[in-house]
C-alpha positions as CSV (number, residue, x, y, z in Angstrom):
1,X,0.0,0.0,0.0
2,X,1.4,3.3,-0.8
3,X,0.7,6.1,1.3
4,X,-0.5,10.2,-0.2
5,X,-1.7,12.6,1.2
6,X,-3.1,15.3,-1.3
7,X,-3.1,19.1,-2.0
8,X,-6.0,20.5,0.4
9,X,-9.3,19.7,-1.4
10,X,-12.0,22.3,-1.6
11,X,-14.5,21.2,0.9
12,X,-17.1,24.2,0.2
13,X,-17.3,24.6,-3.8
14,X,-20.6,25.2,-5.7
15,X,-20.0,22.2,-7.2
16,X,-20.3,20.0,-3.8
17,X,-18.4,18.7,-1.2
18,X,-14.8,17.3,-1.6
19,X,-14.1,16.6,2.5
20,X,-10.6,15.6,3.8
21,X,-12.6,12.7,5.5
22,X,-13.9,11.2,1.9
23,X,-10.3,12.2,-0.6
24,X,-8.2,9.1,-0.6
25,X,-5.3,9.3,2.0
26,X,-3.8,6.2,0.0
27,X,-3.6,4.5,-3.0
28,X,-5.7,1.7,-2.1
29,X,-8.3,4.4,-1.1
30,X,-7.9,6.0,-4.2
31,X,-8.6,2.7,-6.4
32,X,-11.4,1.4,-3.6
33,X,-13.1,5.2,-4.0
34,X,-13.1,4.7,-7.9
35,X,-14.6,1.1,-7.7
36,X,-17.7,2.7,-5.5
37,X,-18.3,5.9,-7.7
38,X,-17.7,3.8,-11.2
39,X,-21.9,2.6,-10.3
40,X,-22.7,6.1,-10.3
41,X,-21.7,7.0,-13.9
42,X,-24.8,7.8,-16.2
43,X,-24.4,7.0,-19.7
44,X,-26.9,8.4,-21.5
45,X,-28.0,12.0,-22.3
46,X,-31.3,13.4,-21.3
47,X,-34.1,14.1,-23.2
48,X,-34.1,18.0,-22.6
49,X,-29.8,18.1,-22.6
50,X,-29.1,21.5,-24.1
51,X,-25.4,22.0,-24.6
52,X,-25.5,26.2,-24.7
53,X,-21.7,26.2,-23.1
54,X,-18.9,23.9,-22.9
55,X,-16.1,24.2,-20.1
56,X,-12.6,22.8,-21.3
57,X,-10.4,21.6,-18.4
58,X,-6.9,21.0,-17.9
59,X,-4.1,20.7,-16.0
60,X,-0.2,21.7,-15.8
61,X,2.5,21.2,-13.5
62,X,5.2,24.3,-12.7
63,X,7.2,21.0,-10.9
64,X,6.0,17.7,-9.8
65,X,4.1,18.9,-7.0
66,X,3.3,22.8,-8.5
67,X,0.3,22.6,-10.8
68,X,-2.1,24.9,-12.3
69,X,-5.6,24.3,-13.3
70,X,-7.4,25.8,-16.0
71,X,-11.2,26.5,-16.5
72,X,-12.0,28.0,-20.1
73,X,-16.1,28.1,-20.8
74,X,-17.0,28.9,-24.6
75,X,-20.1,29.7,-26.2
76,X,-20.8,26.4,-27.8
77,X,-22.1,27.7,-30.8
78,X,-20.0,30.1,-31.6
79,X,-16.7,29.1,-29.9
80,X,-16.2,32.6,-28.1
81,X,-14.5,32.6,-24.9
82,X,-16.9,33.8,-22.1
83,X,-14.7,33.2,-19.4
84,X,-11.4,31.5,-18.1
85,X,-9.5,31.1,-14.9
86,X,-6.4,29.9,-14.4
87,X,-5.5,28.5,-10.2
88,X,-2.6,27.4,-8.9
89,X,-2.0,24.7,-5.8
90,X,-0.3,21.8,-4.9
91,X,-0.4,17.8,-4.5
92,X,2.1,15.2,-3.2
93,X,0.2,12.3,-4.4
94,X,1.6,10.2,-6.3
95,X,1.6,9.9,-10.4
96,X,0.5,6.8,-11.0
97,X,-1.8,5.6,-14.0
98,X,-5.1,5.6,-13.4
99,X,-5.0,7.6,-11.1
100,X,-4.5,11.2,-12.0
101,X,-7.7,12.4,-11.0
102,X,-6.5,12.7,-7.2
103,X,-3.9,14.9,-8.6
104,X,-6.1,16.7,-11.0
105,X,-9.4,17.1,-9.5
106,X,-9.0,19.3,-6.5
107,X,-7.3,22.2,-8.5
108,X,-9.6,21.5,-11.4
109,X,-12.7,22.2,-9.0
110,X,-11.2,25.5,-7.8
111,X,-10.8,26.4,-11.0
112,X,-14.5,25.5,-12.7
113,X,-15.9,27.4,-9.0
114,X,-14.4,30.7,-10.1
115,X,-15.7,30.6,-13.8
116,X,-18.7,32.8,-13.8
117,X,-20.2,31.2,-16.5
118,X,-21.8,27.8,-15.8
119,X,-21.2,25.4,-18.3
120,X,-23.4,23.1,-19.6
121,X,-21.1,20.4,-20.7
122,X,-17.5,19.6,-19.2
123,X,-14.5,18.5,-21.3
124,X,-11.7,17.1,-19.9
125,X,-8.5,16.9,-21.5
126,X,-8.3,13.2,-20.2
127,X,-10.0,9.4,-20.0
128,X,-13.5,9.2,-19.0
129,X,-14.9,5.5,-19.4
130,X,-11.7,4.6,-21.3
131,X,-10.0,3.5,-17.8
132,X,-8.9,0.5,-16.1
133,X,-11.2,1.1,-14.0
134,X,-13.8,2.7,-16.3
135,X,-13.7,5.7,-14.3
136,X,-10.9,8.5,-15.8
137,X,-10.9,12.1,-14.7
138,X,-14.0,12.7,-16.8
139,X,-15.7,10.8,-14.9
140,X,-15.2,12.0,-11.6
141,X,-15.5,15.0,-12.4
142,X,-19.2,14.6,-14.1
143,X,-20.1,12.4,-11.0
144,X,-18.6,15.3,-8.3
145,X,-20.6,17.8,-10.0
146,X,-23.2,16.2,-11.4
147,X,-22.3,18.3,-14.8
148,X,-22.3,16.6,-18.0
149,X,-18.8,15.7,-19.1
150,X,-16.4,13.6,-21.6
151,X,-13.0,12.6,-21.9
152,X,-11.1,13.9,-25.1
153,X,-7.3,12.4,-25.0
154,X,-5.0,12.6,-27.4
155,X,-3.8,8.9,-27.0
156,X,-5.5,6.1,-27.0
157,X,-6.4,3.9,-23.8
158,X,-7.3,0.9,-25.9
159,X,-7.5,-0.7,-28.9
160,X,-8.7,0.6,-32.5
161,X,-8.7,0.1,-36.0
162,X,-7.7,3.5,-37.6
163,X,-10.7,5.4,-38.8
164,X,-11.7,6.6,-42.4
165,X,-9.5,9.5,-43.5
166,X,-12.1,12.1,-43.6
167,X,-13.7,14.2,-40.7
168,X,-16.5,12.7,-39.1
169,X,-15.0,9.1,-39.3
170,X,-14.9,6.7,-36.0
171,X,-13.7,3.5,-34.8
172,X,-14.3,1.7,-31.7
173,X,-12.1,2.3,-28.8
174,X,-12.0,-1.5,-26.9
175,X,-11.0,-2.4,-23.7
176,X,-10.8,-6.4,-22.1
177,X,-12.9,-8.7,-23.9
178,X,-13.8,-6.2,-26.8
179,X,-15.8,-4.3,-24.2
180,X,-16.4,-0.6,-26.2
181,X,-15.6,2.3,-24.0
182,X,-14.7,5.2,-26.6
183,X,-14.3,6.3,-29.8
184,X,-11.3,7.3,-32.0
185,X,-12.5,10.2,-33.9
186,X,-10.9,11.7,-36.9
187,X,-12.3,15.7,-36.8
188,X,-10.1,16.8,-39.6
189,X,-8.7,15.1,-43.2
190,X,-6.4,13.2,-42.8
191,X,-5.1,14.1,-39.0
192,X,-5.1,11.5,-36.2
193,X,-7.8,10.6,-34.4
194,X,-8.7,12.5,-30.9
195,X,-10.2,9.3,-28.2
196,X,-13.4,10.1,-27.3
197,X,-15.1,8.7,-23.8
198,X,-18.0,9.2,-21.9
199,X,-17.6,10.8,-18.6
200,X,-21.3,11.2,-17.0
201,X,-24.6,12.2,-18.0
202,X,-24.2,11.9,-22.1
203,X,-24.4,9.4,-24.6
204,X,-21.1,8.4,-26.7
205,X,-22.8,9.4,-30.0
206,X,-23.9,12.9,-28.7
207,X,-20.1,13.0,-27.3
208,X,-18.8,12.6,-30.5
209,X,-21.2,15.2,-32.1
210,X,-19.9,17.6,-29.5
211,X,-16.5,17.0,-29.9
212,X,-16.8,17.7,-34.3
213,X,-18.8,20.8,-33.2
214,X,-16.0,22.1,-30.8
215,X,-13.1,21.5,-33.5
216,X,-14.6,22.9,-37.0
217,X,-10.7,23.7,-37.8
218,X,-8.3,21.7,-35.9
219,X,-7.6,18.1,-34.7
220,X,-8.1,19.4,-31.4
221,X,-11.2,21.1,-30.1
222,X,-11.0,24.8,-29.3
223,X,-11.7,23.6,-25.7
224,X,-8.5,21.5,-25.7
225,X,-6.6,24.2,-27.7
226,X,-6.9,27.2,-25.5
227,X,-6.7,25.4,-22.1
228,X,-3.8,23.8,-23.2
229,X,-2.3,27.3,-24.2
230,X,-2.6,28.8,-20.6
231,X,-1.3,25.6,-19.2
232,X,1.6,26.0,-21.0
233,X,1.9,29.4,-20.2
234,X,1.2,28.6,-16.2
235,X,3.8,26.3,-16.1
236,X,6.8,28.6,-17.8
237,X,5.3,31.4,-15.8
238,X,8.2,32.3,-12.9
């Protein structure tokens, strides 16, 4: 068992409660906490889901334990900026795969809680169902919030076969025994695929419709694109 403690949690967001007493103090907490949530994951989109604005989400790190979380909310239609906020903290748990979101989460939280636009739909630069555990960062952070959400990674966690060449085409994303947790989407000619997941409260169809409709020019969407940009800039920031 290997002991972490993390970066203080926020305990009174607008987006819930993240209390010392429930963050994982170890990584056996961590993996026990993602096999509880993982039944709490919704995997369909409802009826009346309007997707007006879209938060993109990411994280950088200044040092291993120096990171900077980023909340950008667009306009959904027309992929204007409305708002963006950039936070810094720290974490001393460790980086281990699979389990990023107890890095992640607590300065991503801060970061959505200051936006003052809420966003309809969350986008994390990340796995959501595409996870050992079928349960990435886009997934907790849909669950935690109770916000829409999907993964959008720019590797695969999976198998696929490659997609048609043109914009639009998708493959299946496998995990195990051929169970489907993604999609590798191809949202430009002839660039490689982005992997699409489910995080919580949307359907993987509606997930890929989203993700074409936030990248009309790149192979990343603009969510991706501009919180990655004040990532970067966050972490080369003295």
């Amino acid at each position: 068992m290997t002991s972490a403690t993390t970066c203080s949690p926020p305990t009174t967001t607008s987006h819930g409660t993240l209390s010392p007493v429930e963050w994982p103090r170890t990584v056996d907490d961590a993996v026990a906490l993602q096999e509880r949530l993982r039944t709490q994951v919704i995997t369909t989109s409802a009826p009346d889901l309007h997707i007006d604005t879209v938060a993109g989400l990411d994280v950088g790190y200044r040092s291993n334990d120096t990171v900077a979380g980023v909340c950008v909310v667009f306009d959904a239609k027309t992929l204007v900026v409305l708002d963006e906020v950039v936070v810094e903290d720290t974490t001393d748990f460790p980086y281990i795969a699979g389990l990023f979101a107890f890095r992640e989460m607590p300065v991503l939280l801060k970061a959505l809680d200051q936006v003052t636009v809420r966003p309809d739909l969350l986008v994390a630069d990340g796995q959501g169902l595409a996870h050992p555990r079928r349960f990435g960062l886009a997934c907790h952070l849909g669950v935690h919030t109770g916000i829409p959400s999907i993964g959008v990674a720019k590797n695969a966690m999976g198998s696929f076969e490659q997609p048609g060449h043109t914009r639009g085409s998708m493959s299946d994303l496998v995990m195990d025994d051929d169970e489907v947790v993604g999609r590798a989407l191809r949202t430009q000619d002839g660039v490689k695929p982005v992997f699409v997941s489910v995080g919580h409260k949307i359907d993987l169809d509606r997930a890929c419709a989203e993700v074409l409709r936030l990248a009309p020019r790149y192979r990343l969407p603009e969510t991706a694109r501009r919180a990655d940009t004040l990532t970067r800039q966050a972490a080369s920031s003295a």
